[in-house]
N, C-alpha and C positions, 0 to 999 in steps of 0.2 A: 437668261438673267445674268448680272455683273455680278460675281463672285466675289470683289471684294467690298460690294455693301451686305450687309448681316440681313437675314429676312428678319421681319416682326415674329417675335416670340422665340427667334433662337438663340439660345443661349450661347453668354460669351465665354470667353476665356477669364476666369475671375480674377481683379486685381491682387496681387501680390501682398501680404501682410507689410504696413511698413516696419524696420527693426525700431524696439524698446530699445533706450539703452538700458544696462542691469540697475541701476541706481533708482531709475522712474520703474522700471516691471519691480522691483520691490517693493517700492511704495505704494504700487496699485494695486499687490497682493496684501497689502498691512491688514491686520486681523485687528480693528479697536478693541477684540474683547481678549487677545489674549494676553498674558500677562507682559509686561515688557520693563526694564532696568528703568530706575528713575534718574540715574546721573549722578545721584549726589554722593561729594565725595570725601573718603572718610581719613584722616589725618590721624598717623600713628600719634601716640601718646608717649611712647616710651616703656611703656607697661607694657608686658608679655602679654598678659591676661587678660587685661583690658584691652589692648591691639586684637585677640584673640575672638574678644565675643563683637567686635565694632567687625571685625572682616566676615562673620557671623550672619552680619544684618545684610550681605550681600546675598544670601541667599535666599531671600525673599523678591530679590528681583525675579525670578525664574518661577515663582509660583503666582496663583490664582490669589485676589483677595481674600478668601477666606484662608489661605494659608500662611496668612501674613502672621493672626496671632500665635501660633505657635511657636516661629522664628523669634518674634516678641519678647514672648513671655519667656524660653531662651536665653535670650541676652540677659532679661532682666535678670532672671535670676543669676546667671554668669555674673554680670555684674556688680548685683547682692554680696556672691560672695567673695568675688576681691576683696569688698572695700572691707566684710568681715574679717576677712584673714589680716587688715592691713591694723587692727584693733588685738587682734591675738597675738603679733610678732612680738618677742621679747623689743625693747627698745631701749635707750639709756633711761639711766634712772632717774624715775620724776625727785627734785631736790625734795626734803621736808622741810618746813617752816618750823623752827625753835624758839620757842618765845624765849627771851630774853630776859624780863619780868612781867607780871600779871600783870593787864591794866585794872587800873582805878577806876 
């Protein structure tokens, strides 16, 4: 028999995988359900505090939807209390109004 035709049912030498490149094997491992960054982006304010609890919300990239309210609810309160503390800070003194005469 010719040796180099293959008999029926014998098994070959099996093709070679072809290479992924890394960019396409990442995205054909993409998990839709696990959590992933949304993009958006967040523009400081100039406020310490407020820069503080906004870089805050990036941490809810890295969790599950339910873990989003916490991060949340968080900020909000962060936020809450700036704007409180910004109501407490002594500030110049509001003028008083003097009447001048009673009206008529």
């Amino acid at each position: 028999m010719n040796e180099s035709v293959p008999e029926v049912g014998t098994p070959q030498d099996p093709m070679p995988e072809p290479e992924v490149p890394a960019e396409v094997e990442s995205e054909l491992e993409y998990d839709t359900a696990a959590p992933a960054p949304l993009g958006v982006d967040r523009t400081p304010t100039g406020n310490a505090e407020v820069d503080a609890q906004l870089d805050r919300l990036g941490d809810a990239d890295h969790l599950a939807t339910d873990g989003h309210v916490e991060v949340y609810e968080d900020v909000h309160r962060g936020l809450r209390d700036a704007l409180t503390a910004l109501d407490t800070r002594p500030g110049p003194p509001v003028p008083t109004r003097h009447p001048t005469t009673a009206p008529q």
